[in-house]
C-alpha positions in Angstrom: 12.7 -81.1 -80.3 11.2 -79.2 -77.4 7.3 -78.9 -77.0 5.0 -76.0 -76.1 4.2 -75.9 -72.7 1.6 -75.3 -69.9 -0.5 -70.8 -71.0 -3.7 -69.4 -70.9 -5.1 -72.4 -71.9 -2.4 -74.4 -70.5 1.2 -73.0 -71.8 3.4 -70.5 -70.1 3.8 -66.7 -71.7 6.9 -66.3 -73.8 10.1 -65.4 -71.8 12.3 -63.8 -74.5 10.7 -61.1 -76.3 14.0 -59.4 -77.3 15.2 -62.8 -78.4 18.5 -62.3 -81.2 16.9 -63.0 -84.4 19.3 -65.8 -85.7 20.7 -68.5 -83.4 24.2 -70.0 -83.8 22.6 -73.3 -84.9 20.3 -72.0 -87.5 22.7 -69.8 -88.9 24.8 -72.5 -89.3 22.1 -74.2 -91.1 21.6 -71.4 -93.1 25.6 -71.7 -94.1 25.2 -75.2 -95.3 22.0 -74.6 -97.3 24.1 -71.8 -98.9 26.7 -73.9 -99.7 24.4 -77.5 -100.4 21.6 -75.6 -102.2 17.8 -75.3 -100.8 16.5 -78.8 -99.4 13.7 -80.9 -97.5 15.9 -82.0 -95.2 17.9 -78.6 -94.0 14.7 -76.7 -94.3 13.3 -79.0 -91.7 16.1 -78.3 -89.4 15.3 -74.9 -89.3 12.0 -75.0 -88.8 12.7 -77.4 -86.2 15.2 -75.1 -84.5 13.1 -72.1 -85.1 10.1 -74.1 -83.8 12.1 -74.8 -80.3 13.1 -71.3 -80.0 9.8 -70.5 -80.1 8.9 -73.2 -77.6 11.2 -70.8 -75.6 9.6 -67.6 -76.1 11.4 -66.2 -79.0 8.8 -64.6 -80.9 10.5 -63.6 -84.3 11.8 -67.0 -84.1 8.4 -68.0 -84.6 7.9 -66.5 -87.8 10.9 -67.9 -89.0 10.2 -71.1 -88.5 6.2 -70.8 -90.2 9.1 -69.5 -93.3 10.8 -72.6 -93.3 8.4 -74.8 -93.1 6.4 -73.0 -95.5 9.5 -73.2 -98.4 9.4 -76.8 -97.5 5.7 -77.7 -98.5 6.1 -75.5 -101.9 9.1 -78.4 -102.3 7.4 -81.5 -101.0 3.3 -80.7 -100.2 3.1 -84.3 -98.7 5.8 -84.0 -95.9 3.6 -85.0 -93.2 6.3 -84.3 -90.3 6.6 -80.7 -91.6 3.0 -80.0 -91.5 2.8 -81.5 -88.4 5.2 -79.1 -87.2 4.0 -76.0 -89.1 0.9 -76.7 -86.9 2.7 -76.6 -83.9 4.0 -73.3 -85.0 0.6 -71.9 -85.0 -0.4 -72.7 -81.6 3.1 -70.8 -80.5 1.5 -67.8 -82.9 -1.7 -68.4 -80.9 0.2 -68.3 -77.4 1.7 -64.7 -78.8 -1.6 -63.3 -80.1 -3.1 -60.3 -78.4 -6.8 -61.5 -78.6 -8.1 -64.5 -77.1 -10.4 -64.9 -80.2 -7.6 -64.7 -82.3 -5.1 -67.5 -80.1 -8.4 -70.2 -80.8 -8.3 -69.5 -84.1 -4.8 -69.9 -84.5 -4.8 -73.1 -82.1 -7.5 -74.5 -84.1 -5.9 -73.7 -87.2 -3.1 -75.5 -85.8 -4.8 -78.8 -84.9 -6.1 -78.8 -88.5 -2.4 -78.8 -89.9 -1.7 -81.4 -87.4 -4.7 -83.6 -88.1 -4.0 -83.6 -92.0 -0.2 -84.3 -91.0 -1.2 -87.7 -89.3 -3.8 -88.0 -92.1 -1.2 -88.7 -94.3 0.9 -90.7 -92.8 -0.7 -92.4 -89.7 2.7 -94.5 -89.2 5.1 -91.5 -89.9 6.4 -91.0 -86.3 7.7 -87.5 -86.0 3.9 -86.8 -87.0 2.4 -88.6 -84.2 5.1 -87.4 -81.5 4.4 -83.8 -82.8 0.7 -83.9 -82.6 1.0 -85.7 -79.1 3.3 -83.7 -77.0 1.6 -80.4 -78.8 -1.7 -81.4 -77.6 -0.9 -83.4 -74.2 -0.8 -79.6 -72.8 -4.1 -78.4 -74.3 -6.6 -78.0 -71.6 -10.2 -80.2 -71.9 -12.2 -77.7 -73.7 -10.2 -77.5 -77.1 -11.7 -81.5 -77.6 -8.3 -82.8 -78.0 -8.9 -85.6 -75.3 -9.7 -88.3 -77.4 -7.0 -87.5 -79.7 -4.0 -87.4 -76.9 -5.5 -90.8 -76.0 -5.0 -92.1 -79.3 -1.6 -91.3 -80.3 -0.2 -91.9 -76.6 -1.7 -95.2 -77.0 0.3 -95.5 -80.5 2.7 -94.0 -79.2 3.3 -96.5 -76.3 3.0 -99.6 -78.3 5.8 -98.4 -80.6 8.0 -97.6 -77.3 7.5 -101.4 -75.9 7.7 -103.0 -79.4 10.1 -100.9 -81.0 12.7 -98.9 -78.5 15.1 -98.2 -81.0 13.3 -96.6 -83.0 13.3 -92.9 -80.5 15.5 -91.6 -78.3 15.6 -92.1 -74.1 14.1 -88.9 -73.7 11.1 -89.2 -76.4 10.3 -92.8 -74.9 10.5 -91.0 -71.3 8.5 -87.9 -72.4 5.7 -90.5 -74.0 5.9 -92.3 -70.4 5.2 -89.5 -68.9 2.3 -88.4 -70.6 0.5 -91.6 -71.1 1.2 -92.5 -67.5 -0.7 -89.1 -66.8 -3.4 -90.1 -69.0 -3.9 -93.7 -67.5 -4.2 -92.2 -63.9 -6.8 -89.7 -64.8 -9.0 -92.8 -66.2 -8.2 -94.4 -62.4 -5.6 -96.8 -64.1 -3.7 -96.5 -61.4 -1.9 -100.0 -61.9 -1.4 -99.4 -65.7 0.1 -95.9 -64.7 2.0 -97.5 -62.5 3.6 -99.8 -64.7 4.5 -97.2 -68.0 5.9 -94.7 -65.2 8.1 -97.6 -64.2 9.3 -98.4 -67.5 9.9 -94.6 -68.8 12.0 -93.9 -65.6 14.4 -97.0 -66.0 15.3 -95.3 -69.7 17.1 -93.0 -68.1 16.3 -92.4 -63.9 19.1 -89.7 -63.5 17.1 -87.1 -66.4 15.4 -84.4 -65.8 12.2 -86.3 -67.2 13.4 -89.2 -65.2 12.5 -87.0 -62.3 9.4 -85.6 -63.4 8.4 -89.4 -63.6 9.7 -90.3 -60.2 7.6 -87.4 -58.8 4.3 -89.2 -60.7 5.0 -92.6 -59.5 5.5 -90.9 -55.7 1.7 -89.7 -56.2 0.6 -93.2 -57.1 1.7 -95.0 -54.1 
């Protein structure tokens, strides 16, 4: 899963505003669904797949994915990973709104989703690495500090106690940001250290660049 990135109040403008309207991937999802019948899991994929073409500036994209993810709540109101997701969505609909009134509203609107995600299920883990990569980009004054903090920190634990449990590139994105974190409170030996760690997941990645460049600040 990809993550919204650095706007006007932190993320980058979409890219693709002519974007084709259906991907190879999700209309291949859409073929299995056709021939498996409508389901939690296959609507997540799309949403997912929507939600990362959105990530990438694909506006209609966008509202497919808010679709998806919507159809998947009717199913299952509970799913805390799609919720979490659907409230990514709405920061990307708040990246492609027109008025800056209406992107807060849509951003907060998003957090909220987000929140009630990890609300219901504080150990679900798609939840907290949704909520922490969408926010980790989120500049100062939204008030999502504290809230970063706290799911890196969860986050982190997880990575050191159980690996397994993500991929190279999830343990290496959560390095990353919590390293970033640590040297902006002047933990500059605690940095140090998770920097170290994410990069020896995987030191040829791109990530495992972006982590060599940290660790070159901190000596």
């Amino acid at each position: 899963m990809m993550w919204v990135v650095a706007l006007w109040f932190g993320w980058a403008s979409p890219t693709a505003e002519g974007a084709s309207p259906l991907s190879a991937a999700e209309a291949r999802l859409l073929e299995q669904m056709a021939r498996e019948g409508t389901n939690v899991t296959l609507l997540y994929a799309l949403g997912d797949t929507c939600h990362d073409a959105g990530v990438e500036g694909d506006k209609p994209a966008v509202g497919r994915a808010e679709g998806y993810l919507r159809q998947l709540l009717t199913i299952a109101p509970s799913n805390a990973p799609a919720l979490a997701l659907l409230g990514s969505v709405y920061t990307l609909k708040g990246r492609d709104a027109f008025w800056p009134t209406t992107q807060l509203k849509l951003v907060r609107e998003g957090n909220e989703y987000m929140d009630r995600a990890v609300q219901l299920d504080p150990q679900g883990l798609r939840t907290r690495l949704t909520r922490a990569f969408n926010n980790a980009h989120m500049p100062d004054f939204l008030g999502r500090s504290e809230v970063v903090i706290a799911d890196l920190q969860w986050l982190w634990v997880k990575v050191e106690k159980e690996p397994d449990t993500m991929t190279a590139s999830q343990r290496q994105q959560i390095a990353l940001h919590w390293g970033r974190r640590l040297k902006r409170q002047s933990k500059a030996d605690e940095a140090r250290r998770v920097l170290d760690t994410g990069l020896a997941f995987a030191p040829q990645s791109s990530l495992g660049q972006q982590i060599s460049a940290e660790l070159a600040k901190l000596r």
